[in-house]
C-alpha positions in Angstrom: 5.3 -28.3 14.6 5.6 -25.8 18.2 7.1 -23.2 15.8 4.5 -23.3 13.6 1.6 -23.7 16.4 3.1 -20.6 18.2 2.9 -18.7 15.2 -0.7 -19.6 14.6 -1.4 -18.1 18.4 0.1 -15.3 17.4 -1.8 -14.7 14.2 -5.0 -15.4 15.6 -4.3 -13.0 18.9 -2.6 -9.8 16.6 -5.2 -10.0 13.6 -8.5 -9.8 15.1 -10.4 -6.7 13.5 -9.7 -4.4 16.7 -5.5 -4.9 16.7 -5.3 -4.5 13.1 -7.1 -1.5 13.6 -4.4 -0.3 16.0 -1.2 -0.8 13.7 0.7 0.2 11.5 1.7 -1.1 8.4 3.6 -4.4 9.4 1.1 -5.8 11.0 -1.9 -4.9 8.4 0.1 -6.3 6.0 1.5 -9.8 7.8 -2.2 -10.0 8.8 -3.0 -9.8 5.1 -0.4 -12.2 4.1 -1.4 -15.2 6.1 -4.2 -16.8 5.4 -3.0 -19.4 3.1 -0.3 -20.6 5.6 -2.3 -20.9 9.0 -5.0 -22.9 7.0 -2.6 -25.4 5.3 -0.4 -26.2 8.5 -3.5 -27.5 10.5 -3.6 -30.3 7.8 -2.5 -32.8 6.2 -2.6 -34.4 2.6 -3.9 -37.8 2.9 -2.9 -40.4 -0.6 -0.4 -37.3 -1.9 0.5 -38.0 -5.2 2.8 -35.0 -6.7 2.3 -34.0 -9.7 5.0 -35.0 -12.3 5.8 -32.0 -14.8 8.7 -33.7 -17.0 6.5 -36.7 -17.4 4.0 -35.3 -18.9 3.9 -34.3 -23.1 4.4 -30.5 -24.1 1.8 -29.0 -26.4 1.4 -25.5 -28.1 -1.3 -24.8 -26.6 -4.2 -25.7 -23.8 -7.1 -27.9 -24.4 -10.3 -26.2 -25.7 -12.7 -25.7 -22.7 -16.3 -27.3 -23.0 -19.8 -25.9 -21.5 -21.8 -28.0 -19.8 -24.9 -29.1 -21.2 -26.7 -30.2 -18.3 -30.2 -29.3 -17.5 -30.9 -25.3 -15.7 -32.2 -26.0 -12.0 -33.9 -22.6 -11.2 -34.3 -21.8 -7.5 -37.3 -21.0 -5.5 -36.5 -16.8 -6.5 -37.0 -17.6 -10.1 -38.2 -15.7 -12.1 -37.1 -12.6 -10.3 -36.3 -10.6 -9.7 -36.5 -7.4 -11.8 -34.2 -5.7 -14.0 -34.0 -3.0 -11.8 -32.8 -4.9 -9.0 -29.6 -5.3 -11.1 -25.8 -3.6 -9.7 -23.9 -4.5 -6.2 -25.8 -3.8 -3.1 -24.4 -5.0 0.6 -26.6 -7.2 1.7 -26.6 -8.2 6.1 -28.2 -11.8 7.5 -27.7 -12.4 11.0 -25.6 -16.5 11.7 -24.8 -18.4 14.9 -26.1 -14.6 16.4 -24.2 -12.4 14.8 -24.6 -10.0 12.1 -22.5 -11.1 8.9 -22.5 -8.9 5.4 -21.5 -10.1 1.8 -21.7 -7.6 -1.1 -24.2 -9.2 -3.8 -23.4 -8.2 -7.8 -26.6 -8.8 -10.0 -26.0 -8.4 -13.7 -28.5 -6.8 -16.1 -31.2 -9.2 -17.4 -33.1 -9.4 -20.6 -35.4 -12.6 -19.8 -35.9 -14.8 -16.5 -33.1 -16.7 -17.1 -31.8 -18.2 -13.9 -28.3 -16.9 -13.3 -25.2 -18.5 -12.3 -23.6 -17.9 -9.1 -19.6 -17.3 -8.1 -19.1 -17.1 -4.3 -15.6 -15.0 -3.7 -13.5 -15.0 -1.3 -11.2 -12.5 0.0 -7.7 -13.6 1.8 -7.5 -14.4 5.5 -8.2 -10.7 7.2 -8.9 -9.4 3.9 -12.2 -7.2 3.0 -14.8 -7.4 0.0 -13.6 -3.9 -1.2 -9.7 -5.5 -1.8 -11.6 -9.0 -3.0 -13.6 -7.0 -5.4 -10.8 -5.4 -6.9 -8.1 -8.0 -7.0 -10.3 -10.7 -8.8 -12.4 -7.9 -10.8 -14.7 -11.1 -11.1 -17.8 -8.2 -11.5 -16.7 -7.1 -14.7 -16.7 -10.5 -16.4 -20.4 -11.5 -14.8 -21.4 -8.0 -16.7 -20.5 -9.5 -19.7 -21.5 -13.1 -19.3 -24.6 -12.3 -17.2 -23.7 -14.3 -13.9 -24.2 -13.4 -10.4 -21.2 -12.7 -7.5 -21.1 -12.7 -3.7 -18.3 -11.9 -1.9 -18.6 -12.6 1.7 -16.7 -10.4 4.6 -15.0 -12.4 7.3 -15.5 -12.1 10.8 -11.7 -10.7 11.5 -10.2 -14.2 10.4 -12.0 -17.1 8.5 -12.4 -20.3 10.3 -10.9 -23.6 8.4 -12.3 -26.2 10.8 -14.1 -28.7 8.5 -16.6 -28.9 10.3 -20.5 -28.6 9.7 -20.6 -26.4 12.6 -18.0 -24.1 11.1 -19.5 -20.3 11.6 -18.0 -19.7 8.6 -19.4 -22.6 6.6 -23.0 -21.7 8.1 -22.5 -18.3 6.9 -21.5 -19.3 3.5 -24.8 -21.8 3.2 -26.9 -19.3 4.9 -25.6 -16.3 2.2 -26.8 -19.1 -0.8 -30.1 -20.1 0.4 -30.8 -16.3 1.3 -29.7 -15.4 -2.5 -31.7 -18.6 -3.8 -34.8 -17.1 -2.0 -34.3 -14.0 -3.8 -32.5 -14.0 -6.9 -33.1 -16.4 -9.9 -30.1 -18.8 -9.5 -29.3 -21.5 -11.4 -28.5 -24.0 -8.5 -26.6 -26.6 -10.9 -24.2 -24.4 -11.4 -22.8 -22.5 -8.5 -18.6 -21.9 -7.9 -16.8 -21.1 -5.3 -13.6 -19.1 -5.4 -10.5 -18.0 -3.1 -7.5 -15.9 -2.8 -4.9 -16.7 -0.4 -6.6 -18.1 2.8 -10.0 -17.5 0.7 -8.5 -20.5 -1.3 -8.0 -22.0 2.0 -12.1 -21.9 2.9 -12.8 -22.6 -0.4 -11.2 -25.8 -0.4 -12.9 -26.7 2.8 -16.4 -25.7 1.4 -15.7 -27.8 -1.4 -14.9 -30.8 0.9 -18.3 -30.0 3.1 -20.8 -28.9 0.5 -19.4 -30.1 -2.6 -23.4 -30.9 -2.7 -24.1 -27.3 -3.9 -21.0 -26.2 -5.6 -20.2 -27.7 -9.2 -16.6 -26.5 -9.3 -14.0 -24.9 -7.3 -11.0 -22.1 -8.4 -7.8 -21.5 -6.3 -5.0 -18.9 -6.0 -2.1 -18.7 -4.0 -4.1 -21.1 -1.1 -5.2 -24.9 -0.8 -5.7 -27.5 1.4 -7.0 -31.3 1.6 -7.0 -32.5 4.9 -7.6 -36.5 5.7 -11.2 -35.1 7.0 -12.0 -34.2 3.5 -14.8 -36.5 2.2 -16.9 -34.5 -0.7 -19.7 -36.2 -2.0 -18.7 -36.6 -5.6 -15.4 -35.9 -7.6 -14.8 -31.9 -7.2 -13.2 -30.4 -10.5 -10.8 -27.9 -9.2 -8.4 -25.0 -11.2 -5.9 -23.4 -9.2 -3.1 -21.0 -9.7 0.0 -20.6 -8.2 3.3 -19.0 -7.7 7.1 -20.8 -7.6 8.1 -17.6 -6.1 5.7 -17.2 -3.7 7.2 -16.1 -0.4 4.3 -15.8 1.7 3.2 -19.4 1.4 6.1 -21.1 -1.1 5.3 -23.6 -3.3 7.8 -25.9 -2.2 5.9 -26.1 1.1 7.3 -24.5 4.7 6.9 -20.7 5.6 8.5 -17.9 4.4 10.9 -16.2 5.7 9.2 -12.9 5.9 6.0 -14.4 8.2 8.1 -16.2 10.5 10.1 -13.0 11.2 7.3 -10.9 11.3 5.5 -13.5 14.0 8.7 -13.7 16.0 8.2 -9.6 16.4 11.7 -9.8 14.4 12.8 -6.8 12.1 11.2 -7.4 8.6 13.8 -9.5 6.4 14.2 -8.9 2.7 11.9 -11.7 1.6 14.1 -14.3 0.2 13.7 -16.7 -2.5 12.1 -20.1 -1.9 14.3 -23.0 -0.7 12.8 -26.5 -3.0 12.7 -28.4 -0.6 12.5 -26.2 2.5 14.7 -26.9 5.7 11.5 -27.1 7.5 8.2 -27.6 6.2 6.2 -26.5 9.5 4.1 -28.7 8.4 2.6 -27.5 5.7 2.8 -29.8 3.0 4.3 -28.8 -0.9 1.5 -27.0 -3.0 2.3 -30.0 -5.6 1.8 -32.9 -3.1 -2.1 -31.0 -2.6 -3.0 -30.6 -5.6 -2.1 -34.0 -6.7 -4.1 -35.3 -3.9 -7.3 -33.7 -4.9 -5.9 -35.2 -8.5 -6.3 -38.6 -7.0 -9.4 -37.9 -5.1 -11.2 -37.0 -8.0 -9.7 -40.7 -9.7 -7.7 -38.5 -12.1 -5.0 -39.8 -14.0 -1.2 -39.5 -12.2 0.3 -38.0 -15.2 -1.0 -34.4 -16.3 -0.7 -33.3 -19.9 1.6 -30.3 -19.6 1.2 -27.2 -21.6 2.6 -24.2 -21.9 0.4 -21.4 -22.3 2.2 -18.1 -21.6 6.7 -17.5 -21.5 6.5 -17.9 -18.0 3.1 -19.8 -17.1 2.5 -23.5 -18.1 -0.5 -25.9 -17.0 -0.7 -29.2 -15.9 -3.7 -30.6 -17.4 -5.4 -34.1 -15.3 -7.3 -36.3 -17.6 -9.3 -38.9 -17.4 -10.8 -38.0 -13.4 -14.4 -39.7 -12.3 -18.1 -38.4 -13.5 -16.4 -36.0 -16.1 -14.9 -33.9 -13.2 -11.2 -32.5 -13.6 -8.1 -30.7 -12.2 -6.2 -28.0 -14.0 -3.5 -26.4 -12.5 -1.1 -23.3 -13.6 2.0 -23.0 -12.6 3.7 -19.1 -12.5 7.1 -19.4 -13.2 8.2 -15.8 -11.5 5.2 -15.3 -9.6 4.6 -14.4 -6.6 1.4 -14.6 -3.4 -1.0 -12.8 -5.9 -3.7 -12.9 -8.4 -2.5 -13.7 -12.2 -3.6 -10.7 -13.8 -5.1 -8.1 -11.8 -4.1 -4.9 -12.3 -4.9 -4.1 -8.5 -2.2 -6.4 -7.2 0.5 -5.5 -10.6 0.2 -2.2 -9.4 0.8 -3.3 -5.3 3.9 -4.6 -6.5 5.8 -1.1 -6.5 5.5 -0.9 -2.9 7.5 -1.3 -0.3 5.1 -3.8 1.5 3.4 -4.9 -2.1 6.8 -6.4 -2.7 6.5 -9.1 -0.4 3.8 -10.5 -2.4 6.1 -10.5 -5.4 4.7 -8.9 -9.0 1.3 -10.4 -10.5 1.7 -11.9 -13.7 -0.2 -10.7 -16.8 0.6 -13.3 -19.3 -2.9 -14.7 -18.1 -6.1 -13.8 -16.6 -7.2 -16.3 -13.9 -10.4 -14.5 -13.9 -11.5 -15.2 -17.5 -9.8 -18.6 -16.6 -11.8 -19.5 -13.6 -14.6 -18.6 -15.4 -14.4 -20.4 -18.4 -13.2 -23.8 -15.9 -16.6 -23.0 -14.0 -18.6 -22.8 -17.2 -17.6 -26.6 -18.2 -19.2 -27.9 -14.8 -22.8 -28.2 -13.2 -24.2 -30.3 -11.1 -26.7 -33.0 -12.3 -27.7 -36.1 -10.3 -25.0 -35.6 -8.4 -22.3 -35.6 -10.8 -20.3 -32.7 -12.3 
């Protein structure tokens, strides 16, 4: 564990907004990478139960997604506003006494009905220009008339789970503000994350699983002991055997513990199952089968495949209608199933690290059509 705390020191001193402004390439893009890692070795699964692949029963193809029926809960900015409030503006409310910005996406509207919300967010020392166009989650709420915020970090996001978490107050303050303002549907707001985004998402969803009805993760996740939601949290992720940033099998890879030791970049080089040294971070199965259990899911996930190289464990029969799906990238890498942003990164020499994007699926649409199934109502999913 003093490797991996050492490394941590080092992320936190090198990535603040002012030295990344300062490099070069290297150290924008191990700055980029880590997120994921630094969140997941400050915890600890508690009741891990790994998910079990061969047990489960092969299909053709994945279980038809539901919508929720529960009841709209408009907020206090219904029926606003007007039509021509609609587009992306950046949008600046001031938290623990600072200034913090989030970019807010409102679709066109026909009628007053209260919108939808999905809160995304952007990799450790990532930005909401990168966010925007890696998840391209604007393009779908066009179409299906939902509402997007993507919050900016302050340098690094903070993972304590902790009320007191600047970042967790900024999150909660962004909503309210956007309730205030905006006609939301409050039953039915998400929260998503890429890379160490997935990280804060997973600790929002453990500290104000109250507000958000469902949760969607890519190439980060955590569940610490501390993680007491208030109710069964359905969760989606999506993730990478060949991720080399933050492998699946657990540990570090090779290329962030060289690039943290000031060591010459490696060739990044395939994941070890299991690693030599975990540095404490935990196998991605071992998490999400802990969430699994959390949510009183069944141990044994229907498996499907739904793609050549993608196939998705399915856990059934989880508390208050919640549930966990998870999809599992054969050859993929640290980035975003489908985007075009990150499939084109790929050709790069530092883009390479992250490994090639996937287009078989479309964790977008799938996210999306996860979130749709879930709201909250009396507390339950």
């Amino acid at each position: 564990m003093h490797m991996i705390h050492v490394f941590i020191g080092f992320l936190i001193r090198v990535c603040r907004p002012s030295s990344v402004r300062r490099q070069k390439g290297r150290i924008v893009t191990m700055c980029v990478l880590f997120g994921a890692i630094v969140g997941a070795a400050c915890s600890s699964s508690p009741n891990v139960v790994p998910t079990q692949p061969a047990s489960g029963t092969a299909t053709a193809a994945a279980p038809t997604a539901a919508v929720s029926m529960a009841p709209v809960r408009p907020s206090s900015g219904c029926p606003g506003p007007n039509p021509s409030a609609s587009g992306a503006a950046t949008e600046t409310i001031a938290v623990a006494g600072a200034q913090r910005t989030y970019r807010r996406y409102l679709p066109e509207h026909t009628d007053d009905r209260p919108s939808p919300v999905v809160i995304d967010l952007h990799g450790l020392v990532g930005n909401i220009d990168q966010q925007v166009a890696i998840s391209a989650f604007e393009a779908v709420a066009a179409r299906e008339t939902f509402i997007v915020l993507t919050p900016q970090g302050a340098g690094t996001w903070n993972f304590a789970e902790d009320a007191a978490n600047v970042d967790v107050q900024f999150i909660t303050s962004m909503l309210d503000e956007v309730e205030a303002t905006a006609c939301v549907d409050t039953a039915r707001v998400y929260i998503d994350g890429y890379s160490g985004g997935g990280v804060l998402a997973s600790v929002l969803a453990c500290l104000r699983g109250d507000r958000i009805a469902a949760v969607g993760l890519v190439s980060g996740i955590r569940r610490s002991a501390a993680c007491h939601p208030p109710r069964p949290i359905p969760l989606v992720v999506f993730y990478g055997k060949q991720d080399v940033v933050a492998p699946y099998c657990g540990g570090v890879g090779n290329v962030p513990l060289a690039l943290a030791q000031n060591l010459p970049r490696p060739t990044p080089s395939a994941p070890t199952c299991p690693p030599d040294n975990l540095f404490g971070v935990p196998p991605v199965e071992q998490v999400v089968g802990s969430w699994a259990s959390a949510d009183g899911c069944g141990p044994d996930p229907n498996v499907v495949q739904v793609a050549v190289d993608v196939e998705e464990r399915d856990f059934g029969g989880c508390d208050q209608a919640s549930a966990v799906r998870f999809f599992v990238i054969a050859d993929g890498g640290h980035s975003w199933p489908g985007s075009k942003v990150q499939k084109e990164m790929s050709n790069s020499a530092d883009g390479a690290i992250f490994r090639p994007a996937t287009d078989t699926i479309d964790a977008t649409q799938l996210m999306w059509t996860f979130f749709k199934g879930h709201a909250l109502t009396g507390g339950t999913p």
